[in-house]
N, C-alpha and C positions, 0 to 999 in steps of 0.2 A: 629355556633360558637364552639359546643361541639365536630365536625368532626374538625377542624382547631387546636383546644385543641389538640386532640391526633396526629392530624401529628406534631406540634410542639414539643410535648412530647417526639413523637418518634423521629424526628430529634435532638432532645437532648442529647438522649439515645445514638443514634448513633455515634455521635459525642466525647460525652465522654468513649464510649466502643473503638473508632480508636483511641482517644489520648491516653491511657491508655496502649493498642498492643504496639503503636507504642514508647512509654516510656519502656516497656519492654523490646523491642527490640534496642536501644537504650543505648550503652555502656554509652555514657558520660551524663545521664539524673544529673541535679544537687541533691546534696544530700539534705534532707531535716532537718535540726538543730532542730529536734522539741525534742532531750534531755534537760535537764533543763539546765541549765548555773552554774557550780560549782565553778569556776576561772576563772576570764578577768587576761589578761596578757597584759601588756603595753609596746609595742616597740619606737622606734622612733617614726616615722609615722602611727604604723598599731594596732590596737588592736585584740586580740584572744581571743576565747571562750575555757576554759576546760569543756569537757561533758564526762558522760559514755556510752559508745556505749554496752556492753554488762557487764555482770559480773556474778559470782558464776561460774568461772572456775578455776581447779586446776594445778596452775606454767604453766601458755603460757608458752614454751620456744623458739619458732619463730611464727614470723607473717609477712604474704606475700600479699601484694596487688596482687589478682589473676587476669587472662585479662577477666574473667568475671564479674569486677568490685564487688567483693566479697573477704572479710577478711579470709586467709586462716591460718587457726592454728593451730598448735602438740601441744598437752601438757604433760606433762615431761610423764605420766602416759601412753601415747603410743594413744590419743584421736586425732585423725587428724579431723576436722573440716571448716565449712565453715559460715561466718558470716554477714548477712545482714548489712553492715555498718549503712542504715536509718534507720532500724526496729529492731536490734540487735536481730533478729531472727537467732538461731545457729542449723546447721544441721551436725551431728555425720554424715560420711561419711567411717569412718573406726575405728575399734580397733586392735592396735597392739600387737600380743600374747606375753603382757608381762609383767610383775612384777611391784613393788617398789622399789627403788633402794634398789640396787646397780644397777638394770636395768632403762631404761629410754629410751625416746625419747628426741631429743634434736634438730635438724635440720630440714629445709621443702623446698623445693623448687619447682616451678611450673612453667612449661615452657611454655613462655609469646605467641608463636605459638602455640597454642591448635591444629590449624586445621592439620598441618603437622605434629607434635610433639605433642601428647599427654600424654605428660609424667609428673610424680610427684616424687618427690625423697622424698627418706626421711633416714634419719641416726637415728640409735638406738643401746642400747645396751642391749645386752642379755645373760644370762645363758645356756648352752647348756647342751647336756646330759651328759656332759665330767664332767660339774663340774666347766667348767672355764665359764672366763667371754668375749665377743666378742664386735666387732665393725661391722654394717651393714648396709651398703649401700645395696638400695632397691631403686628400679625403679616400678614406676606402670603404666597402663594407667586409663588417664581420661576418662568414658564413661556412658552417664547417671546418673551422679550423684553419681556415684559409682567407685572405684578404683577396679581395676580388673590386671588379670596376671601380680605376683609379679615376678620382678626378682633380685636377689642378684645376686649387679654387683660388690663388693666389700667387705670382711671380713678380718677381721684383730684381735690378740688379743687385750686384751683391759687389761688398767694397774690397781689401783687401785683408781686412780683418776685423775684428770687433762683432762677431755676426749676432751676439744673444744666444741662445735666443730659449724663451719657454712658452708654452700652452696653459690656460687653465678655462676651466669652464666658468663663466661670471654668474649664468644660471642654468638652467637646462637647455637654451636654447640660444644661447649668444656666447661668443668664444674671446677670449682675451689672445692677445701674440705678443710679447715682450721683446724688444727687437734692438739692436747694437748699432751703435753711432757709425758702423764700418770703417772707423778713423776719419772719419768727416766731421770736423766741429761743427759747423755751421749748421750740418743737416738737423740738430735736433731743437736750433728754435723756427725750424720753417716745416710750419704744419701742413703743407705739399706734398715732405718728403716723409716717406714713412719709417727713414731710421732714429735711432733712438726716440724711439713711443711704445706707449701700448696703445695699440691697436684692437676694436671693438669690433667682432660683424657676429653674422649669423652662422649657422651650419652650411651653408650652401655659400658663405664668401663673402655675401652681399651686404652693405652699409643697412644696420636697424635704424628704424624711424627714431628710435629712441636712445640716439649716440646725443651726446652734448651737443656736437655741433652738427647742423643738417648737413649731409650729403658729404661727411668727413668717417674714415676709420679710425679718427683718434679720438683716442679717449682721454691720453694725457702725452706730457712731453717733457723735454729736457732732461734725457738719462745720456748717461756712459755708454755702458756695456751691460746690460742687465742677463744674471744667469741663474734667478731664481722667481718664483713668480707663483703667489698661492691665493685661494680665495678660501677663507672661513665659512662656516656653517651661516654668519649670520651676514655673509657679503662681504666682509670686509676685505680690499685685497693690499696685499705687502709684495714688496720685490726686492731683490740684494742685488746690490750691482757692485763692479769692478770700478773704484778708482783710478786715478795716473800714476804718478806716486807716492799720492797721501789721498783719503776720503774715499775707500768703500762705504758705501751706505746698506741702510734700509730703509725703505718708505713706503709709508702709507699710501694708499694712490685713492685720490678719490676724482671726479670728472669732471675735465678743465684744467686739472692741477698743472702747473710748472713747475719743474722740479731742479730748472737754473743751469744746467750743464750745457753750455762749457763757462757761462760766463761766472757762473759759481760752484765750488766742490764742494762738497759737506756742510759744514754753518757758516754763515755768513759770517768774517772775521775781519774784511776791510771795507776801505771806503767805494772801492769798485764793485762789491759784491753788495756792498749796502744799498749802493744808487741801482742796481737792476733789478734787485727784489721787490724795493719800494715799487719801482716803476713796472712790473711784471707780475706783483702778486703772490711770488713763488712761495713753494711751500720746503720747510727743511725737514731733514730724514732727521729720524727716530733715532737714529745712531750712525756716527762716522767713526771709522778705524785709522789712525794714521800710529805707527806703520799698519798697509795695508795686510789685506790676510789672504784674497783672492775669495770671496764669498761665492758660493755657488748656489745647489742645489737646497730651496724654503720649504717646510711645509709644516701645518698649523698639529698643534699636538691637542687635543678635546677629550679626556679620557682618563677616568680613574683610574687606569689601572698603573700608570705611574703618576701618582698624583702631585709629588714632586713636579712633574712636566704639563701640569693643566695649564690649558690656556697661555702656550709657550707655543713662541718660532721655535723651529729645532731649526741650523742652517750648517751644513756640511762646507768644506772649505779644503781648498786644492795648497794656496801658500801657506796657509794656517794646520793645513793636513788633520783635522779633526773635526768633533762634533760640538756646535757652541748651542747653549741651550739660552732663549732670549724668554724668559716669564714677561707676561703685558700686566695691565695694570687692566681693571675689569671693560672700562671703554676702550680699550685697544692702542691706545695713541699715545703708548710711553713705554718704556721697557725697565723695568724695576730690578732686574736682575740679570746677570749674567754668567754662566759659567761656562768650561773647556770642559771636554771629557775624549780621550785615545787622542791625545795629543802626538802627534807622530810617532805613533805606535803602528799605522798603516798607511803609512805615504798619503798622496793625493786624496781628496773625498771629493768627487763631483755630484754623487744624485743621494734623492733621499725620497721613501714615500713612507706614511703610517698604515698599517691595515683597520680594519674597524674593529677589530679587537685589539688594539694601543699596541701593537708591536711594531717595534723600528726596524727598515731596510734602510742601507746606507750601499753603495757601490764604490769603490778605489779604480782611481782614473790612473796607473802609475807605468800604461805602457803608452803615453800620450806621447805629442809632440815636444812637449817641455819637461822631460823627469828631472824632478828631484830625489828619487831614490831610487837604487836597483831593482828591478821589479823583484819580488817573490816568485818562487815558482807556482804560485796557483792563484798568482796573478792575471787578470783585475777577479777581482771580488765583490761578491754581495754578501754582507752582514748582517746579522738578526740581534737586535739588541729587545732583550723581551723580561719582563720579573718570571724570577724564581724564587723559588721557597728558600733554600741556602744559599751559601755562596763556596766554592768548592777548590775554587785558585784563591791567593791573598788578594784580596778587594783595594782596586784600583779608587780612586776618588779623583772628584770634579776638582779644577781652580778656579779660583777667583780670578776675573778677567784683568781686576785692577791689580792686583798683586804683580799677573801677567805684565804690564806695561809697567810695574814700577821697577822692573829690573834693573842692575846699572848699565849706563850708556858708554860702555867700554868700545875701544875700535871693534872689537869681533862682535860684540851682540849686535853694533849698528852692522853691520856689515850683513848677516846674517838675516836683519828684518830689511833691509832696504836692495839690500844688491844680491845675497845669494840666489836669488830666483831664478837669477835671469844667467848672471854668469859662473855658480855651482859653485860646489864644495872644492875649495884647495882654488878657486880662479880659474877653471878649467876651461870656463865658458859651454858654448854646445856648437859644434860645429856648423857654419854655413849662417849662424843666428847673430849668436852673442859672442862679442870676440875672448877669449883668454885673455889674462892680466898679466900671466908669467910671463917676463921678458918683452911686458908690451911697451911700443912707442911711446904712447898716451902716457901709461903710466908712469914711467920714466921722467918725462917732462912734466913737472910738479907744476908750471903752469899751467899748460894744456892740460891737465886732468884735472886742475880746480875747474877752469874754466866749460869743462865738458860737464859738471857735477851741477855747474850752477844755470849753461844756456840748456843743457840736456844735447842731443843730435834727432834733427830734425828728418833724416836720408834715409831710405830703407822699409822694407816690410813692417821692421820689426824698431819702431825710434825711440832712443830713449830718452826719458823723460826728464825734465827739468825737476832738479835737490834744492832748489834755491831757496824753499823754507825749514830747512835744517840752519842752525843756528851755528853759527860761527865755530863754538867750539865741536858741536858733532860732527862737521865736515872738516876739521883738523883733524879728530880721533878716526875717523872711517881714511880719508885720505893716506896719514900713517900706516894703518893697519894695513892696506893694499901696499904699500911701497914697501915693505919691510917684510913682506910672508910670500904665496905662493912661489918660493926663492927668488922674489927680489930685494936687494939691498940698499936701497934709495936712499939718501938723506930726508930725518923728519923735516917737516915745514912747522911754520907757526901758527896763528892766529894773525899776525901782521897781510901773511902772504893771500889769505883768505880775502881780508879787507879791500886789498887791491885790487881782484881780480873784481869783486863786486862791484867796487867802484868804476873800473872799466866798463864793465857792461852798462849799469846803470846810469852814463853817460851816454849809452849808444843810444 
């Protein structure tokens, strides 16, 4: 009996030491949900679980489903990483020699052939011995666990902000770079400079024979700020970009395309916008947000398993602080629907990847340079948004985006979509950036403060932006609402005082 014990034992043993190999070895082994359940999300048909897969990282700023079926992460700090998605087990794989902003990591990309292509890119910016400040595309290989012979396949200067920037593969052997105006208008209709474009080359850097224009890396032109950037299974590629203070977009990019920035935002609405698109060709995005929402991190949803989200943008969002789901329409060139889901529920949302089994990563950007909310303590975060069979919390639900924008336009809700971003909850501002409103000059002088509303300030890092197409009476209610709260006690203005100050300018 007690010989018959141990071969059963050992055949036990055995048995669970082959499943176990052969699980490792094993890309598609299922993943195991055993985080706790923080959010059920209620769709039509399917319920989702929100969990934390990993946390106490500082600003993911991309995240890549890698073909080793591992979370692959840069964080703004130059931290390249790899993350157990079951065990949120994180393994530092690289440090990139480099600073706190004004430097930074910001891009990742990992090519999905490991065995022929061992290659990992990644975009950063850096201070050099010069003094200035740069753009750097790097190539590595993957080997052992380890990133080895770097090569700089790509440098460029770099402006004082606006940097973009995302990666995507256009096909296996040619790379997209989605790249930021650097606060240079002009740069993005002079197809010399390479800001504001996406840019088309090979693995190795080099301009393909087969870019639209001979001996150019552009592939298109006329963007903002672009900080999302995806290609579909069937080519198709889309990007989200940052606005001024009205017209975040999405667009469709095909080659050649202009896409009108700076001399047009969003859709074309005037007669100046009309006479450059005529004359330019340009193409209009698929959707503008005005108020904006800070679009971030794109990526294409293809999978049944939330069928709800077939053939959907999913697009994460930093001022929006949530996940907006964009369903297309079967040619890709319209967006049929819209909805919000963890609406500031977890502060900032900068990155987003799907794995090939339709489960959602999302990352919280919330110890950035611009917080709008106190970090959490297990803060920044990566999310798993994935179906479950029940739902175990009471079930959150999507909204409607148009609901969203038909709230009323009370002094506090303008306030909160156009100005909280920048200068916070109560007018507090952020120090060294955005000034405080409590007890401010500007404020105070109800001239001066229409007038700042309507040229914007043009001086500084960080300028801000021209209100001027807010309508008469919303720049009455937001103006009020600042002169009468963060403990100031101002006299209201009218709609008279508004008129004037436009009239002023509009003579200048």
């Amino acid at each position: 009996m007690a010989y018959r014990k141990h071969i059963t034992v050992g055949v036990l043993c055995c048995t669970l030491l082959i499943s176990l190999l052969f699980a490792g070895c094993n890309p598609r082994v299922p993943h195991h949900f055993d985080q706790e359940t923080e959010e059920n999300i209620k769709l039509d048909s399917t319920v989702l679980g929100v969990s934390v897969v990993a946390d106490s990282l500082i600003v993911p700023w991309e995240l890549v489903w890698g073909p080793d079926d591992r979370i692959w992460v840069v964080e703004e700090r130059g931290h390249i990483m790899r993350i157990n998605p079951s065990t949120g087990e994180k393994r530092i794989i690289l440090k990139l020699p480099i600073g706190a902003r004004p430097e930074g990591a910001q891009a990742l990309l990992v090519h999905p052939d490991q065995k022929r292509y061992p290659y990992v890119y990644v975009h950063y910016k850096k201070i050099k011995e010069d003094g200035k400040r740069y753009h750097i595309l790097e190539r590595y290989e993957y080997r052992r666990d380890t990133l080895l012979r770097p090569k700089v396949i790509m440098e460029q200067l770099a402006g004082k902000s606006h940097s973009g920037s995302r990666l995507a593969f256009h096909t296996p052997r040619r790379i997209l770079w989605a790249t930021g105006d650097q606060a240079i208008k002009g740069a993005t209709q002079d197809p010399n400079s390479f800001h504001g474009k996406v840019l088309r080359m090979d693995l190795d850097g080099n301009i393909p024979d087969d870019n639209p224009t001979p001996g150019s890396y552009v592939y298109a032109l006329g963007f903002r700020n672009m900080q999302g950037l995806v290609v579909t299974p069937k080519g198709q590629i889309y990007t989200s970009e940052h606005g001024d203070a009205s017209d975040d977009e999405i667009n469709r990019i095909v080659g050649n395309g202009n896409y009108g920035f700076p001399a047009i935002e969003g859709t074309v609405d005037n007669d100046i916008e009309r006479e450059f698109a005529l004359e330019h060709n340009t193409i209009a995005p698929l959707i503008a947000w005005t108020p904006t929402i800070a679009p971030a991190g794109l990526d294409y949803y293809s999978s049944m398993k939330i069928p709800e989200w077939n053939n959907a943008l999913l697009l994460v969002m930093l001022k929006g602080q949530g996940l907006r789901v964009l369903n297309l329409n079967e040619e890709g060139d319209r967006i049929e629907k819209e909805e919000v889901f963890l609406e500031k529920m977890y502060g900032r949302i900068r990155a987003i990847c799907v794995s090939p089994d339709g489960d959602v990563y999302i990352s919280t950007s919330n110890h950035d340079w611009n917080p709008m909310t106190s970090p959490d303590r297990r803060d920044d975060r990566i999310l798993r948004i994935a179906k479950v069979k029940e739902a175990v919390k009471a079930p959150i639900y999507g909204k409607n985006a148009a609901d969203i924008s038909a709230q009323p336009k009370t002094g506090e809700v303008l306030y909160q979509q156009y100005c909280m971003s920048c200068h916070k909850n109560k007018g507090k501002g952020l120090k060294g950036i955005y000034p405080a409103l409590a007890s401010s000059e500007v404020v105070k002088d109800s001239e001066e403060l229409i007038r700042t509303l309507v040229n914007g300030k043009k001086s500084g890092d960080y300028a801000m932006p021209s209100f001027t197409f807010l309508a008469d009476e919303d720049m009455v209610r937001v103006v009020n609402y600042v002169r009468t709260n963060f403990g100031n006690d101002y006299k209201e203005i009218d709609r008279t005082a508004v008129q004037e100050i436009r009239e002023k300018v509009q003579k200048k």
